[in-house]
C-alpha positions as CSV (number, residue, x, y, z in Angstrom):
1,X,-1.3,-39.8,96.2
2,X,-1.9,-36.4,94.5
3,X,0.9,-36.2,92.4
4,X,0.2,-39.7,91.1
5,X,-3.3,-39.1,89.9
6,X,-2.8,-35.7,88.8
7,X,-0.3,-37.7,86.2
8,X,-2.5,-39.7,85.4
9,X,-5.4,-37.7,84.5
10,X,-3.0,-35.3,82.5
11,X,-1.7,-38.3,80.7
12,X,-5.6,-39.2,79.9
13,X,-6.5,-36.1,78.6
14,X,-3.3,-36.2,76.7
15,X,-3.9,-39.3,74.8
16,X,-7.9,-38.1,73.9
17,X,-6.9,-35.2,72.0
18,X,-3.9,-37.4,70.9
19,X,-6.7,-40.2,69.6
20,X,-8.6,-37.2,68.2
21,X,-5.7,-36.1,66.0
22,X,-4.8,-39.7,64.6
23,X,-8.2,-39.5,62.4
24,X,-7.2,-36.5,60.9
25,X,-5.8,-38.5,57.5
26,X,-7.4,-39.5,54.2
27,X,-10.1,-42.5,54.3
28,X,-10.2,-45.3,52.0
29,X,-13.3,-47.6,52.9
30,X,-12.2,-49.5,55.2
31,X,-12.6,-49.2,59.2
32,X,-11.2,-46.5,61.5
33,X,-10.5,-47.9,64.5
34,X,-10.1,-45.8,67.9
35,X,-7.2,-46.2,70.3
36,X,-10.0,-46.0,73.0
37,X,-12.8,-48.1,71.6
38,X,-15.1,-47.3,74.6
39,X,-15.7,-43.6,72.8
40,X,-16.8,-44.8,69.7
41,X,-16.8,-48.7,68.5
42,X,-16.0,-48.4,64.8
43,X,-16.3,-45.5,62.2
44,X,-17.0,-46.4,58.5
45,X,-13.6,-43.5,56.7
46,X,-15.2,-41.9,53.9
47,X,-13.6,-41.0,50.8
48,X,-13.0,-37.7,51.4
49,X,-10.8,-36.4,54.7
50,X,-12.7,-35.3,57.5
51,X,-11.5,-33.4,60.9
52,X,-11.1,-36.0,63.5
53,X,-13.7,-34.1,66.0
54,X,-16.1,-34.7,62.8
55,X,-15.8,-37.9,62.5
56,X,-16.3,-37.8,65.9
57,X,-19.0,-36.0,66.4
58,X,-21.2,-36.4,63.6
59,X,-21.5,-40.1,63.9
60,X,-22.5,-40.3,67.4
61,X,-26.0,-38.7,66.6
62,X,-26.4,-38.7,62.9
63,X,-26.4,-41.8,60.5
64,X,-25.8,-40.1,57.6
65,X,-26.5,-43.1,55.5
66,X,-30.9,-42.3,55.7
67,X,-31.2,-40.2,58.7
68,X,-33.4,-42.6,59.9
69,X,-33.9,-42.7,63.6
70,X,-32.1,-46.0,64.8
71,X,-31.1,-46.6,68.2
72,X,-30.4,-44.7,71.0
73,X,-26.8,-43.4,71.8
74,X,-25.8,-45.2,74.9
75,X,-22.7,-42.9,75.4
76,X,-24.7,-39.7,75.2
77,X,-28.3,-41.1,77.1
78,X,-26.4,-41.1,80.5
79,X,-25.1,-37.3,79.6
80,X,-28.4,-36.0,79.1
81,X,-29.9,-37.9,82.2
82,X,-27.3,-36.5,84.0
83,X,-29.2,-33.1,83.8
84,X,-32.6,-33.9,85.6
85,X,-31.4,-31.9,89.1
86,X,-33.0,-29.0,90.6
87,X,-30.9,-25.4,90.0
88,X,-30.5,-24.4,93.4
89,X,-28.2,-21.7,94.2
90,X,-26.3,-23.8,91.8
91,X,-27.3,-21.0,89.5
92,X,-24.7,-18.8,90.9
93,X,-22.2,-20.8,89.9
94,X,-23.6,-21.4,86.3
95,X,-24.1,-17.8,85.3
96,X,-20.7,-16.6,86.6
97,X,-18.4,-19.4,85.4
98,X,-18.6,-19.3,81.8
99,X,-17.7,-15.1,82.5
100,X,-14.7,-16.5,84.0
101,X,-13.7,-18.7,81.3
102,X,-14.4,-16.6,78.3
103,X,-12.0,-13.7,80.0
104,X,-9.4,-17.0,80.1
105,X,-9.9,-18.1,76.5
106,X,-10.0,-14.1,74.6
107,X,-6.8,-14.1,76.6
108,X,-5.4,-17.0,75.2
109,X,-6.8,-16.2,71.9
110,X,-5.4,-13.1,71.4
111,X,-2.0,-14.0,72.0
112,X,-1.6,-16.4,69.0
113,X,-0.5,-16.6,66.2
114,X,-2.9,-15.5,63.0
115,X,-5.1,-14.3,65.8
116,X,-5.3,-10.2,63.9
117,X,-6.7,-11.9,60.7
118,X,-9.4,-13.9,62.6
119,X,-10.5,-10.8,64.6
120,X,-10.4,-9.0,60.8
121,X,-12.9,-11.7,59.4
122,X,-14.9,-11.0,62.3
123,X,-15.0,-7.4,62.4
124,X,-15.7,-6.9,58.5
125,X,-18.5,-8.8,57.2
126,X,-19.4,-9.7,54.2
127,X,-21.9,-7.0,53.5
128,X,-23.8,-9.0,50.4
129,X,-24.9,-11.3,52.5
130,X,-27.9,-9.2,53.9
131,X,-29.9,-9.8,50.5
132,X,-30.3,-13.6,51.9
133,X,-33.2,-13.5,54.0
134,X,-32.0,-16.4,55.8
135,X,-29.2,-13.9,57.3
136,X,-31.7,-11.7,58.6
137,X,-33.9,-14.7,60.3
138,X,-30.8,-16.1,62.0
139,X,-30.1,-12.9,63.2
140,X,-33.2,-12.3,64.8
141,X,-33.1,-16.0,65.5
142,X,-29.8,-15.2,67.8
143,X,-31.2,-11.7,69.4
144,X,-34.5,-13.7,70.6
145,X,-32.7,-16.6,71.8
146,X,-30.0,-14.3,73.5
147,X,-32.3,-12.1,75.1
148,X,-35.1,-14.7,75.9
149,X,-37.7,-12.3,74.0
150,X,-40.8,-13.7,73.3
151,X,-40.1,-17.0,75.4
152,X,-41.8,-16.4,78.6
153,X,-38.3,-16.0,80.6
154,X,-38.1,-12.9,81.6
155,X,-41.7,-12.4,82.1
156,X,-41.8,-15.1,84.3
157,X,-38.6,-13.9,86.1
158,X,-39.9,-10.4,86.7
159,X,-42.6,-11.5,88.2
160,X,-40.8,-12.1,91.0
161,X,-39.5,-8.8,91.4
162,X,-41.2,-6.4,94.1
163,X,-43.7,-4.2,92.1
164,X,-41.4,-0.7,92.7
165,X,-38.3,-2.6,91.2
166,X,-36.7,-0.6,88.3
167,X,-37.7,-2.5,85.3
168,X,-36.5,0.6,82.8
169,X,-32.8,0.0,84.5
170,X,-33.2,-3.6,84.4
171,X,-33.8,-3.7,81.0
172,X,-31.2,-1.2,79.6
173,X,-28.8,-3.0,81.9
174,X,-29.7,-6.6,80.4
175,X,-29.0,-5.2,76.8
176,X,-26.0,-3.8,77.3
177,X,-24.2,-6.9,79.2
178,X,-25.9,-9.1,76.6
179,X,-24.9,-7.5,73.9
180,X,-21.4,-6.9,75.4
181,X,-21.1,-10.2,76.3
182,X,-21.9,-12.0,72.4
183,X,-19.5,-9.1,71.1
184,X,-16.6,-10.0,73.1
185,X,-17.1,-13.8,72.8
186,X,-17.0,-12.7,68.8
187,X,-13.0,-12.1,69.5
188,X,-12.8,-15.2,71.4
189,X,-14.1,-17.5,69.1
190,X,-12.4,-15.7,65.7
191,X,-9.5,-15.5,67.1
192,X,-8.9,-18.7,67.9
193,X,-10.1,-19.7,64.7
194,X,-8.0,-17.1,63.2
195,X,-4.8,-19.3,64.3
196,X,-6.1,-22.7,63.0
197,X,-6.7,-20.7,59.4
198,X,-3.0,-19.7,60.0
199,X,-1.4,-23.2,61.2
200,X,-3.0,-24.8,58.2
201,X,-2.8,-22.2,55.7
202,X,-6.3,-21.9,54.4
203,X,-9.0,-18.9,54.5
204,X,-10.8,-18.5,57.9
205,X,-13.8,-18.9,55.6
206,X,-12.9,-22.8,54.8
207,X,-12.1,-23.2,59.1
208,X,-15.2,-21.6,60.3
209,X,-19.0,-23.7,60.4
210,X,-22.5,-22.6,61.1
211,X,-24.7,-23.9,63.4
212,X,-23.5,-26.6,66.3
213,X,-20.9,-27.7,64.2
214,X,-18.7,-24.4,64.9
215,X,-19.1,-25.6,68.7
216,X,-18.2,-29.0,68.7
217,X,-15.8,-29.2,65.7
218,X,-14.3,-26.0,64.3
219,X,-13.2,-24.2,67.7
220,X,-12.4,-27.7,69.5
221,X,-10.3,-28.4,66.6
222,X,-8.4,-25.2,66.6
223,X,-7.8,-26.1,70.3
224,X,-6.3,-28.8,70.2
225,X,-3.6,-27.0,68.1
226,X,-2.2,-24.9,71.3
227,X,0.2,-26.1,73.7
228,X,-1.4,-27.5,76.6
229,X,-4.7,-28.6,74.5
230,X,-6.5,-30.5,77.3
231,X,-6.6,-27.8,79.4
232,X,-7.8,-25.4,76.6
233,X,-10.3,-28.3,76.1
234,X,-11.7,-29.2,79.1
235,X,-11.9,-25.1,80.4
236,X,-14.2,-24.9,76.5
237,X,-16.6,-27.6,76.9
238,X,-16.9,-26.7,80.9
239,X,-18.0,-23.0,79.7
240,X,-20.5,-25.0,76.9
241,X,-22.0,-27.1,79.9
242,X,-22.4,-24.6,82.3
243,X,-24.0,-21.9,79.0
244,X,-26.3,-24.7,78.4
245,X,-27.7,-25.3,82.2
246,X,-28.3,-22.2,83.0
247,X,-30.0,-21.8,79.6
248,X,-32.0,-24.9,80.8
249,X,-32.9,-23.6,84.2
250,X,-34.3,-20.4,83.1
251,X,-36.6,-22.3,80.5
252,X,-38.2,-24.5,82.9
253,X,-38.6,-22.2,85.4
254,X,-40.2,-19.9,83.1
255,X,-43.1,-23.0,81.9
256,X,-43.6,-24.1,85.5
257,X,-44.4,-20.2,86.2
258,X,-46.8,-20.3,83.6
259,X,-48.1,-23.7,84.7
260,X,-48.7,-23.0,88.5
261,X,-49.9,-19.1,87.7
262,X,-52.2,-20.7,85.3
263,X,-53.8,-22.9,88.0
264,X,-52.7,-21.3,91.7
265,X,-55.2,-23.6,94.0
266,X,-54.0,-26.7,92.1
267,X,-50.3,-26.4,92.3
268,X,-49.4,-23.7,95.2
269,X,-50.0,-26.7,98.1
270,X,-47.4,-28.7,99.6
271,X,-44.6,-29.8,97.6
272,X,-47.1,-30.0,93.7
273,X,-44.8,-27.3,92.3
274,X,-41.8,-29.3,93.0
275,X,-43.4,-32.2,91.3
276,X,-44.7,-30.5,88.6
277,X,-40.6,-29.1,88.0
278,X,-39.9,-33.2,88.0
279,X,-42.7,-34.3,86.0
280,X,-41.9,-31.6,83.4
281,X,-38.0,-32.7,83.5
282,X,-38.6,-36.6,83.2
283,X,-41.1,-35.6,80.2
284,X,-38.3,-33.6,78.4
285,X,-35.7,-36.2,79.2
286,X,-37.8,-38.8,77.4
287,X,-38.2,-36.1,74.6
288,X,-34.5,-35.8,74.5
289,X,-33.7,-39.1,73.8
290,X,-35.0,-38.7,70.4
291,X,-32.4,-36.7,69.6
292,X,-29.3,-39.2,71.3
293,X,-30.7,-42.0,67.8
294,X,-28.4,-42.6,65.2
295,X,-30.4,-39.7,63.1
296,X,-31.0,-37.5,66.1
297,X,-28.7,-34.4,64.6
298,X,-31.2,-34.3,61.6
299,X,-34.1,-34.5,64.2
300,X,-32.9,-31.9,65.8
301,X,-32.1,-29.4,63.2
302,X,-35.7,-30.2,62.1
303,X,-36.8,-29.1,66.0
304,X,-34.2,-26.2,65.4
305,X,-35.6,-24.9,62.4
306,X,-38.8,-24.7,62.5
307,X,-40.5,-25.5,66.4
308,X,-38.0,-23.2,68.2
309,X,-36.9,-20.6,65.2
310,X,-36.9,-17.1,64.9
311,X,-39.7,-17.3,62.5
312,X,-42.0,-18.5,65.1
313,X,-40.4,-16.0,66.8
314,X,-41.2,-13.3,64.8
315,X,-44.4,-14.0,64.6
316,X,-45.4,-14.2,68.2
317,X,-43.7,-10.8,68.7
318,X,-45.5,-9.2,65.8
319,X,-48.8,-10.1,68.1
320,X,-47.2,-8.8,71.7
321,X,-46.3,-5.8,70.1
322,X,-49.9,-5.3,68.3
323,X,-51.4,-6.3,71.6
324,X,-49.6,-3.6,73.9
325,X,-49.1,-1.0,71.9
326,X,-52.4,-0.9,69.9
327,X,-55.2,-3.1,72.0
328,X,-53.8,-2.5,75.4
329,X,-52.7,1.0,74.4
330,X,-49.3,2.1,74.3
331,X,-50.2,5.1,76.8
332,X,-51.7,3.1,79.2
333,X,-48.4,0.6,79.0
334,X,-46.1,3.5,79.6
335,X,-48.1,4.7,82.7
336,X,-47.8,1.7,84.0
337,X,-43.9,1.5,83.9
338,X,-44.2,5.3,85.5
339,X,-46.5,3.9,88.4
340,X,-44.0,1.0,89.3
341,X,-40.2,3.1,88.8
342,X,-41.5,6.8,89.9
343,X,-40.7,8.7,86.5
344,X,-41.6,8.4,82.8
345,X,-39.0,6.5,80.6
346,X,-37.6,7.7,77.2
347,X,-40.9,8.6,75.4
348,X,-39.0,6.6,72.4
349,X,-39.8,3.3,73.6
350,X,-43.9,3.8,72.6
351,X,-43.1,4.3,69.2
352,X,-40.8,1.0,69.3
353,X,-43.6,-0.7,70.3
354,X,-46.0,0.9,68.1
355,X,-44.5,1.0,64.8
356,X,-40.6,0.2,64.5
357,X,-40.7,-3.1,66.3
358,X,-43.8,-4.8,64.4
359,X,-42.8,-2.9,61.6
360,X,-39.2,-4.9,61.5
361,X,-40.6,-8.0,62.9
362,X,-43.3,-8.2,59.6
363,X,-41.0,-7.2,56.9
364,X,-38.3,-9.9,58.3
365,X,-41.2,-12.3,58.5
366,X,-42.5,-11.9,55.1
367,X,-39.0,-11.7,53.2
368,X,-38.8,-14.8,54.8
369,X,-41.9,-16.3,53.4
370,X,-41.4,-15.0,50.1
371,X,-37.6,-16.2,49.9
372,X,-38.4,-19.6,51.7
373,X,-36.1,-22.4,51.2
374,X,-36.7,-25.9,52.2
375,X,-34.4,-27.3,55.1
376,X,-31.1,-28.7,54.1
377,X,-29.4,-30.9,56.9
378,X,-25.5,-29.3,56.5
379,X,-26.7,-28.2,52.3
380,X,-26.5,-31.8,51.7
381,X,-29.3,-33.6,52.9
382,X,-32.8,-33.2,51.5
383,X,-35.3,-34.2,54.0
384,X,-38.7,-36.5,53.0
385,X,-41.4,-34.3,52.2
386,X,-43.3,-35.7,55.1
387,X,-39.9,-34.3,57.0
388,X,-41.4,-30.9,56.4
389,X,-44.9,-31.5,57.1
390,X,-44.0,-32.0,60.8
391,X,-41.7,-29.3,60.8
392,X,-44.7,-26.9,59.8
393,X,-46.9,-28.4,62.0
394,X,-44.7,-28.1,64.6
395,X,-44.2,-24.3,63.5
396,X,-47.6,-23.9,63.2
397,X,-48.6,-25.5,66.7
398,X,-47.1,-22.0,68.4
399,X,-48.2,-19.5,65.7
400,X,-52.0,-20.6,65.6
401,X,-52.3,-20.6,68.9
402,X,-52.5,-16.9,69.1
403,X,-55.2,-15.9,66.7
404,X,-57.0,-18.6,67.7
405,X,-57.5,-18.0,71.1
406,X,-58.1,-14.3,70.2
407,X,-61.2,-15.3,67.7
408,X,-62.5,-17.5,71.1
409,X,-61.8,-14.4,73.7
410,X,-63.7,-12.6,70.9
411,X,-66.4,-15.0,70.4
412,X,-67.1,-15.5,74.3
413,X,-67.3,-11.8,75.2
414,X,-70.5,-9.7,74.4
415,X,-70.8,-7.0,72.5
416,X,-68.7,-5.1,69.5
417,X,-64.9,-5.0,69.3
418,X,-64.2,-1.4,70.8
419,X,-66.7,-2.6,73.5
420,X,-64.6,-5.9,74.1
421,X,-61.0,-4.0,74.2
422,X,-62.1,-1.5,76.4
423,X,-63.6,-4.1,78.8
424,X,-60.5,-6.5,78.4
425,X,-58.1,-3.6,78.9
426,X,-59.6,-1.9,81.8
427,X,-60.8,-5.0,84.2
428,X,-58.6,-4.6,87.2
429,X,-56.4,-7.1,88.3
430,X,-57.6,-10.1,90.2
431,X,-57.2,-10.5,94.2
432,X,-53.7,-10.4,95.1
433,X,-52.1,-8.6,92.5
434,X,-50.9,-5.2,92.3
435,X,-53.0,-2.6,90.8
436,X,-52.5,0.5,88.8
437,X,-55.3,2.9,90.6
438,X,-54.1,5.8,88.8
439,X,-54.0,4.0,85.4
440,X,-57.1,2.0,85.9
441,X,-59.4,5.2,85.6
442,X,-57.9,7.0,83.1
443,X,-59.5,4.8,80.7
């Protein structure tokens, strides 16, 4: 009946977390066996004692004997196949979720213990940390990431808009839930950490990790130090899941816009978009599995660092910004907002583009450069110099791109440079599209 298996899946849930908090002792060489040996066989204890969720989760994607590849996680493969399914109206459900379950968790955090001291860590910060230049690319790192900026996303996503759709209120709008949203998920997360610095007594600075490991070790951790753990558990890792989808969705969608925009008569006939969205999804789930080896967290810290950073990043918004408000012409931008909404926007925004933009976007770049620090998996692990040479060519596959197909648009069009930038910028759009009749002759 009901009853029955509601028992028993509370008493399952109860004895994970339970199993999770028997590791939590000192090693001393010999094997750590689970009480559930269908999550992970065998776990080598180190001489040093680890949080059970580490030696949890760092073993089921990193060997940190080499960081060698090995073989393929067959408790994770399933997970990530798991994934290849189409987003629907699905979406709905993904975006408004995780809303639903932060609300539930600042609640909960709030309300224990030590909570005031983690919300005080989080709300003064350690102001000497802005001479590391590393602080300033992970920032950036987080706002691009956060707000999709120079990924495609929302480009592709407004193009689906009608052409009179308020784009000035859209993006105002976007900022201010965004930004809303990572401040108050801030209390959530520090709080919560807040009371595991206060049940163990220790700083909040010696609780608290960077990086995935704040994710999947310090906060579950913390959790599983509240009454009712599984509960606080499963509604965490259910907000993660759903975070990570949606995330998913709007990336795809975004390169399959590109894709079919790119080549309209190939892939706008029948059902070639929809397989074009599989082909793309099988692709990436064979990618994936690179990262499901035995080394797979240092692969993907290497992928993390350096093909999807904010230094590549930077860089391609250093270009859009030089492109728009210098080659394009900022003028001609902003009368082109003004033809689609019906009035001018805050005159601000030109000089954003402009000057303070690029202007921030270089200097961040090149304190980077100048300040550059090889790749250190956790500040341990130094990877092989040829480690780094396909992490910059990987970097450098997206950054080249850019002023290389500007030398060829360059090369193929006749006559000077004013004469190309005036042609590029003032052809009218192709058949189909909207056009700016107003705009197009004030050139």
């Amino acid at each position: 009946n009901v009853g029955e298996a509601e028992g028993k899946a509370n008493s399952s849930l109860s004895t994970w977390v339970t199993t999770w908090r028997l590791l939590d002792v000192p090693g001393d060489n010999t094997l750590c066996l689970f009480l559930h040996p269908w999550l992970v066989p065998y776990l080598p204890c180190l001489n040093q004692p680890l949080p059970f969720l580490a030696y949890f989760w760092r073993p089921m994607g990193t060997d940190l004997e080499d960081a060698m590849p090995g073989g393929i996680s067959q408790s994770l493969s399933p997970l990530l196949d798991s994934f290849l399914s189409s987003p629907g109206q699905v979406v709905y459900v993904t975006a408004t979720f995780p809303y639903i379950m932060l609300l539930i968790l600042l609640i909960r955090g709030v309300t224990l213990p030590g909570a005031s001291e983690g919300i005080k860590f989080y709300l003064y910060p350690d102001l000497s940390r802005l001479s590391d230049p590393q602080v300033w690319v992970d920032a950036g790192t987080q706002i691009f990431f956060s707000y999709a900026i120079c990924l495609g996303c929302l480009t592709a996503l407004g193009s689906y808009n009608n052409y009179n759709n308020n784009c000035y209120r859209d993006c105002i709008m976007l900022c201010c839930l965004n930004s809303g949203t990572s401040f108050v998920a801030g209390f959530a997360i520090f709080s919560v950490l807040g009371f595991m610095a206060y049940e163990q007594g220790v700083p909040i600075a010696e609780v608290a990790e960077s990086g995935p490991g704040l994710a999947f070790i310090a906060y579950p951790k913390a959790v599983t130090m509240m009454p009712l753990s599984p509960l606080w558990a499963t509604l965490f890792f259910m907000m993660l899941i759903f975070l990570g989808l949606d995330s998913q969705f709007v990336c795809v969608e975004s390169l399959v816009t590109a894709v079919v925009d790119m080549y309209p008569k190939v892939f706008r006939r029948g059902y070639r978009r929809e397989l074009l969205i599989l082909a793309l999804s099988v692709v990436s789930y064979f990618l994936g599995l690179v990262m499901l080896t035995e080394g797979g967290m240092y692969i993907f810290q290497l992928f993390d660092s350096y093909a999807a950073s904010g230094m590549c990043l930077l860089f391609v918004a250093i270009f859009e910004c030089v492109c728009i408000g210098w080659v394009y012409g900022s003028n001609r931008f902003y009368d082109n907002i003004e033809d689609m909404i019906g009035y001018r926007p805050l005159s601000l925004i030109k000089w954003c583009w402009k000057v303070v933009t690029p202007g921030i976007c270089a200097g961040i770049f090149i304190f980077f450069l100048v300040k550059y620090k090889p790749l250190k998996y956790n500040n341990v692990y130094t990877y092989p110099t040829w480690g780094y040479g396909i992490g910059w060519l990987m970097a450098l596959s997206s950054m080249l791109c850019i002023p290389l197909w500007i030398f060829l648009q360059l090369w193929k069009t006749e006559g000077t440079l004013p004469e190309v930038r005036q042609r590029r910028t003032s052809e009218p759009p192709a058949a189909g599209s909207p056009s700016f009749p107003r705009v197009y002759m004030n050139t």
